[in-house]
C-alpha positions as CSV (number, residue, x, y, z in Angstrom):
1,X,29.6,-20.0,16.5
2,X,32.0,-19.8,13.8
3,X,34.2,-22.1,12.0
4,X,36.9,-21.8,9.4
5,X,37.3,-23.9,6.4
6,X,40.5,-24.8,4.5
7,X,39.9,-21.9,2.5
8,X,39.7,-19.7,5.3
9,X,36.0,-19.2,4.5
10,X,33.8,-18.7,7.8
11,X,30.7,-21.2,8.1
12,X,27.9,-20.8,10.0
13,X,27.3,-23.8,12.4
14,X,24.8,-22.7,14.9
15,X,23.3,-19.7,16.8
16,X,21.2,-18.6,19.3
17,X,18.8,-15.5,20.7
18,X,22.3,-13.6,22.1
19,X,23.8,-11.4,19.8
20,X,25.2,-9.1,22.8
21,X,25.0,-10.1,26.9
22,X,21.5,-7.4,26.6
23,X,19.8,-9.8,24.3
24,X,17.6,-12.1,27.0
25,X,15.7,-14.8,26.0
26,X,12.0,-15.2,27.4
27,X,9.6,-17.2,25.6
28,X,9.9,-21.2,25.7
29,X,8.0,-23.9,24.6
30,X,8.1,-27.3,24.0
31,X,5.5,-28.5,21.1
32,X,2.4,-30.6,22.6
33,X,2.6,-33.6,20.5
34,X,6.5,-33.6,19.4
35,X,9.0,-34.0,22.0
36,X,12.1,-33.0,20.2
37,X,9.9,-29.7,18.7
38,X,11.0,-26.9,20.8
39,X,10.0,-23.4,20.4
40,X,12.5,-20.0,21.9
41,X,11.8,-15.9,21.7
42,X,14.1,-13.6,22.4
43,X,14.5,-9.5,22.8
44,X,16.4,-10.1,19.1
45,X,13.0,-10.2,18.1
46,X,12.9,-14.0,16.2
47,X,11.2,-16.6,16.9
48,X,13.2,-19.6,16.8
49,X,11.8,-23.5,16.2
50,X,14.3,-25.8,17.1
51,X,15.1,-30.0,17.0
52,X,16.4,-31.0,20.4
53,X,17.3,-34.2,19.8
54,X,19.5,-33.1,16.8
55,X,20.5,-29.5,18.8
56,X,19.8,-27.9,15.4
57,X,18.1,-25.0,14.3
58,X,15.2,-26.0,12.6
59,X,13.5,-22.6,11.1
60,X,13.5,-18.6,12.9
61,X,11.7,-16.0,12.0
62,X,12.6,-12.2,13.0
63,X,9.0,-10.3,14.1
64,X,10.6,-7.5,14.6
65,X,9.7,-6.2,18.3
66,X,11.4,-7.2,21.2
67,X,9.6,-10.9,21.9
68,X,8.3,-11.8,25.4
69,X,6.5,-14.8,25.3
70,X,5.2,-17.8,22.9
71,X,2.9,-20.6,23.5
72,X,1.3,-23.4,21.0
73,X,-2.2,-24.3,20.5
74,X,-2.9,-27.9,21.9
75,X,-2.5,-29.6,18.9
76,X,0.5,-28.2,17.6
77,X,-1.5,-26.3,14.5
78,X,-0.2,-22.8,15.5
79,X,1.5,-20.5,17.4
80,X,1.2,-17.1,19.7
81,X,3.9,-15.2,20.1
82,X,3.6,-12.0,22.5
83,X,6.1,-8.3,22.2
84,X,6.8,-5.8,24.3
85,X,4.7,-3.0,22.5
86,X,1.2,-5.2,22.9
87,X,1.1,-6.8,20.3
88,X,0.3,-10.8,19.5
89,X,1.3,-12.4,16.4
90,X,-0.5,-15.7,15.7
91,X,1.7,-17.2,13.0
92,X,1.8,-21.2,11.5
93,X,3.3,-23.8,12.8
94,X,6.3,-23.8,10.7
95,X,7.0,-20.4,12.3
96,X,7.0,-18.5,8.2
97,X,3.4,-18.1,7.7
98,X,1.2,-15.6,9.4
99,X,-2.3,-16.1,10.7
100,X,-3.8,-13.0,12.8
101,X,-2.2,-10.2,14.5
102,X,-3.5,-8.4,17.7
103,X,-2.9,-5.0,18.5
104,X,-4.9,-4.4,21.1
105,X,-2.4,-3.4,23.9
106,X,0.3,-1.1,24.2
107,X,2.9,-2.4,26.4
108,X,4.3,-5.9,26.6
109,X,2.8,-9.2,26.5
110,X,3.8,-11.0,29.5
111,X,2.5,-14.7,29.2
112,X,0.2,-16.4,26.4
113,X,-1.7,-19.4,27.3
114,X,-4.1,-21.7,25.2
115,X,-7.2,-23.3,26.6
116,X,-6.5,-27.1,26.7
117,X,-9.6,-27.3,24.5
118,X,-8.1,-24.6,21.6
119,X,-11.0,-22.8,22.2
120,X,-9.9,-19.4,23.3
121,X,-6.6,-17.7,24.3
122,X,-5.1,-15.8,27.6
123,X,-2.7,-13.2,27.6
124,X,-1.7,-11.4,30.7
125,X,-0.6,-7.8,30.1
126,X,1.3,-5.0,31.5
127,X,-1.6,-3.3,31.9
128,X,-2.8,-5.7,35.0
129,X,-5.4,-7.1,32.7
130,X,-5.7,-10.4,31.1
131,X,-7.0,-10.4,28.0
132,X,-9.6,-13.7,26.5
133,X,-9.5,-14.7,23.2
134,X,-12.1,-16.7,21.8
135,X,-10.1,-18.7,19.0
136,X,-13.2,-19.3,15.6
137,X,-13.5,-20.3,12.2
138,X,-13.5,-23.6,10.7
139,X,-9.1,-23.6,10.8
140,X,-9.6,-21.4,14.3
141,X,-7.8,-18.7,12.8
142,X,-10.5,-16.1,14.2
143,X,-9.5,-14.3,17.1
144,X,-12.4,-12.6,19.0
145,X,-11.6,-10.5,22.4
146,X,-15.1,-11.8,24.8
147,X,-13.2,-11.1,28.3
148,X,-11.4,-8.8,30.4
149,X,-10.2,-10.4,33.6
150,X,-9.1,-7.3,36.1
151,X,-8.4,-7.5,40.0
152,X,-4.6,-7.5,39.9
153,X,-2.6,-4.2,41.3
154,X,0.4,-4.7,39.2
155,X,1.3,-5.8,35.9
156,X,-0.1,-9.8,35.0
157,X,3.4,-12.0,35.0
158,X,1.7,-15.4,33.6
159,X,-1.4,-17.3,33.9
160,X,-2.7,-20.5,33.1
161,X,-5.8,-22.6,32.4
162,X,-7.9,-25.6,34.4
163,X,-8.2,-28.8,32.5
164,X,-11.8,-28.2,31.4
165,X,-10.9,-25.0,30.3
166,X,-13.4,-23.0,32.5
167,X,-11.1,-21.4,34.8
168,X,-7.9,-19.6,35.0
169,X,-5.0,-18.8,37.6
170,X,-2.5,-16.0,37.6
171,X,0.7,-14.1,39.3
172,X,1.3,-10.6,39.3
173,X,4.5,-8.9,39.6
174,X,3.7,-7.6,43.0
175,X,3.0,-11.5,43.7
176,X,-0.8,-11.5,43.9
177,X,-2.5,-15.2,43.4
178,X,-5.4,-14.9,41.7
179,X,-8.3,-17.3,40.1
180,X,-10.9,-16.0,37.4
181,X,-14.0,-18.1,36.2
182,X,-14.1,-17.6,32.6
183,X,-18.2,-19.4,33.4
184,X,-19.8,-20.2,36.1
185,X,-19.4,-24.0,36.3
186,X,-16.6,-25.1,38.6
187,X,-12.6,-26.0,37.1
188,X,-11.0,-29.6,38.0
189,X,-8.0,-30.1,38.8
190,X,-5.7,-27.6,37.1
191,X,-2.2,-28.1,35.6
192,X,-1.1,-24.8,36.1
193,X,2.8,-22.5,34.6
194,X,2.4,-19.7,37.4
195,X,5.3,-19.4,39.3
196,X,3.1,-19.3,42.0
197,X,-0.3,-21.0,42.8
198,X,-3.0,-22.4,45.3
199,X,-1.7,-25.7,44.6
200,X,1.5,-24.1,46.8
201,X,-0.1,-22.0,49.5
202,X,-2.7,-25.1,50.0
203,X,-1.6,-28.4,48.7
204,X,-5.6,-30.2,49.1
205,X,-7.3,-27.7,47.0
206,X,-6.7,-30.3,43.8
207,X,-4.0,-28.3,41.9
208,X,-1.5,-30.6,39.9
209,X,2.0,-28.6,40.4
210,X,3.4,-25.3,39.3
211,X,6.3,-25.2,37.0
């Protein structure tokens, strides 16, 4: 949005992802510990960090691939964002800094997910895999691949994590419902961002709600 000065001098007073109508925007997330922190990513390829209780752009960043997903660790200390060519940027939590990047995959990040412990990171692929990350070093700015979770048909839509962190759920685009133990021991009660989940099909299995 535009606006003209006396001077006829066009200033800048806000923007968004959409350049053009072919410009979607995907990733959304609101910070864990600051309410008005809010966090966009777009097929413009930036990142975007934004203050909701002043509607203002806070800080973007351009990544340069067309942008899929995003999600913060639990406490807020940094960020994932996934592309559509694979690969996963972990950058700071001012969005300017980098930390790791991830270039595992080659086709697009659907959905990232942190552990509610920080401990490791899911993403769900394109490939119908998801992809564990343990998350190491004294800052956690280690990323480690330790797991392959496989079983879906189709491409991995979005996935999410059980309270204690020991177990996983995820949706497919051919709308599969799936649960993977990332150990042995048995999840709680899960709070879960599938689209779809057990917590629908069954409502007594424990499952807090789907998004």
């Amino acid at each position: 949005m535009l606006a003209a000065d006396g001077a006829h001098v066009k200033t800048l007073l806000q923007e968004s992802h959409a350049d053009s109508c072919k410009t979607p925007l995907w990733g959304l997330a609101p910070h864990p510990k600051i309410p008005t922190s809010l966090l966009t990513a777009g097929d413009d390829g930036y990142v975007r960090l934004w203050n909701t209780e002043t509607r203002l752009l806070v800080s973007k960043r351009k990544l340069g691939a067309k942008l899929r997903c995003c999600a913060w660790e639990p406490m807020g200390k940094q960020i994932a964002v996934g592309t559509d060519d694979g690969t996963i940027h972990i950058i700071t939590s001012d969005i300017l800094g980098s930390i790791s990047t991830i270039t595992q995959r080659r086709d697009t990040i659907h959905d990232l997910k942190y552990s509610p412990n920080g401990r490791h990171l899911a993403a769900a692929t394109h490939e119908a895999v998801i992809d564990i990350y343990a998350v190491e070093g004294a800052e956690g700015t280690i990323y480690q691949r330790i797991m392959c979770c496989r079983g879906h048909s189709s491409f991995v839509l979005a996935v999410d994590w059980s309270l204690d962190s020991l177990r996983l759920q995820s949706n497919s685009g051919n709308n599969e419902i799936m649960d993977h133990g990332v150990t042995a021991s048995t999840a709680s009660d899960a709070v879960l961002g599938c689209g779809m989940g057990n917590n629908i099909m069954s409502p007594n299995l424990g499952y807090e709600g789907c998004l």
